[in-house]
C-alpha positions in Angstrom: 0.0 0.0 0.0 2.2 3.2 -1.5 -0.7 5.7 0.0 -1.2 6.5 3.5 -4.9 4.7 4.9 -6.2 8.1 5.3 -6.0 9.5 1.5 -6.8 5.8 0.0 -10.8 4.9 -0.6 -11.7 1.0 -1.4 -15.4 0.1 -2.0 -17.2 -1.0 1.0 -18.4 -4.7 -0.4 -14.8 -5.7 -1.4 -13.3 -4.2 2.2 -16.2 -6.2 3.8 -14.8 -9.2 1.8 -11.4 -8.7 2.8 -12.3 -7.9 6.4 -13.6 -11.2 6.5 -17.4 -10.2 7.5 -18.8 -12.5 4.1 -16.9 -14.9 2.3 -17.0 -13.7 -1.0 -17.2 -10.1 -2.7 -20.9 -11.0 -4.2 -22.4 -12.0 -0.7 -20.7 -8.6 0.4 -22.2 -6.8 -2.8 -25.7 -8.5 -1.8 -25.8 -7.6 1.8 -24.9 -4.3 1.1 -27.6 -3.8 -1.7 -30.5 -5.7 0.9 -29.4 -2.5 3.1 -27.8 -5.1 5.5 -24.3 -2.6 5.8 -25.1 1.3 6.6 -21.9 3.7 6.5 -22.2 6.5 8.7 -26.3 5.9 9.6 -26.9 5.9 5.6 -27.7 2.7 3.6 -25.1 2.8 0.2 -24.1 0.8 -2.4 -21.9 -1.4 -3.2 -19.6 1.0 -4.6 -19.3 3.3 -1.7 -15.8 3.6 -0.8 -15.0 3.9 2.4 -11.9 5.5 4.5 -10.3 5.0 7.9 -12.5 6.4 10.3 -15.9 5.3 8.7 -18.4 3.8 10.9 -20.2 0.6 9.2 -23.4 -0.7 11.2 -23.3 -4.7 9.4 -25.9 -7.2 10.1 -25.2 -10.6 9.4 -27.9 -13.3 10.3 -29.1 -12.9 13.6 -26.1 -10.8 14.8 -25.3 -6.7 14.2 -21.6 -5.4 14.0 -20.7 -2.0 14.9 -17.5 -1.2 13.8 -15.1 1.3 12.8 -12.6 1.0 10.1 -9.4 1.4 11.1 -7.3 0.0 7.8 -8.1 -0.6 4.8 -5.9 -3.2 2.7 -8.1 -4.7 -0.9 -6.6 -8.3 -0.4 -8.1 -11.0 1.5 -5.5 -12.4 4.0 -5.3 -14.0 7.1 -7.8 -13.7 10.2 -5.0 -12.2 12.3 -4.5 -9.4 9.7 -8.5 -9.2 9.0 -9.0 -8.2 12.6 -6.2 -5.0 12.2 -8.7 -3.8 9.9 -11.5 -2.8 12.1 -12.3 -1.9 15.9 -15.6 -3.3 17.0 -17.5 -1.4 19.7 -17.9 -2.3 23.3 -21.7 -2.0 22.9 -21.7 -4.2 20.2 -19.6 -6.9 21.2 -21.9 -7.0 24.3 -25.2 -7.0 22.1 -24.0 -10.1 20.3 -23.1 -11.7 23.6 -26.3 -11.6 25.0 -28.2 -12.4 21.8 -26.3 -15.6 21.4 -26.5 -16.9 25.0 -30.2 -16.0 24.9 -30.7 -18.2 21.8 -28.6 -20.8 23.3 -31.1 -21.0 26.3 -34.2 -20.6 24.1 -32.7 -23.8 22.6 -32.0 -25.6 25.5 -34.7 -24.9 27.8 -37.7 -25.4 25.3 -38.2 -23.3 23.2 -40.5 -23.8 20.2 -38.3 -26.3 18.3 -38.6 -27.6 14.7 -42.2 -28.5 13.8 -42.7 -32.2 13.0 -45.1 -34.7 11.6 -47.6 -36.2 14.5 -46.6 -40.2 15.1 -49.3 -42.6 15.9 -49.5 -41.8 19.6 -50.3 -37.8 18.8 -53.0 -38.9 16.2 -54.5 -41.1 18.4 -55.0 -38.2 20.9 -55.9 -35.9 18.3 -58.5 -38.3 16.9 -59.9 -38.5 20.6 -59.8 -34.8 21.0 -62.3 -34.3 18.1 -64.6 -37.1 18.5 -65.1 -35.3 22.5 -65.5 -31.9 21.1 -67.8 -32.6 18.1 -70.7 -34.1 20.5 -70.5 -30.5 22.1 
């Protein structure tokens, strides 16, 4: 990189990519256009650059990032060198905390699980169910 970070832009989907928030450019370029990546409180396009400093709001799934750019390099590399890319917020990291442990308990305590087919012993009851209530 011959320029310093501060005078060099890169487009926001391809530093996403390289930042290592989506695993290719073209889920970067679709999250972005769904409006799932906001620069600075505004929703952009793909081909927003963006520059050290820039705050990018990203949702991904169940989970919302709030972080800063603090480098911007166009490769992909390693995770190590991903993570000197970007600073995420206290708030955030905390955020995502709590929403994972809360769907790891809604999981494990009961929560409304997949929906199945009933077996023989859940249509029997059923069957007895409505033969009770239609003499009503």
């Amino acid at each position: 990189m011959s320029e310093s970070d501060q005078e060099k832009k890169i487009r926001v989907d391809k530093w996403l990519w390289a930042a290592r928030f989506f695993k290719t450019r073209a889920l970067a370029a679709q999250a972005v256009t769904g409006g799932h990546v906001h620069v600075n409180g505004e929703r952009v396009k793909p081909a927003r650059p963006v520059k050290s400093g820039d705050e990018l709001r990203i949702t991904r799934g169940n989970d919302e990032f709030v972080v800063f750019v603090t480098a911007l390099h166009d490769r992909r590399g390693p995770a190590a060198l991903a993570r000197t890319l970007y600073e995420e917020t206290e708030a955030s990291i905390a955020a995502r905390l709590k929403g994972r442990e809360e769907r790891r308990l809604m999981a494990t305590t009961g929560g409304k699980g997949p929906l199945r087919k009933p077996g023989k012993r859940d249509r029997r009851l059923i069957r007895k169910f409505v033969r009770n209530t239609d003499g009503d």
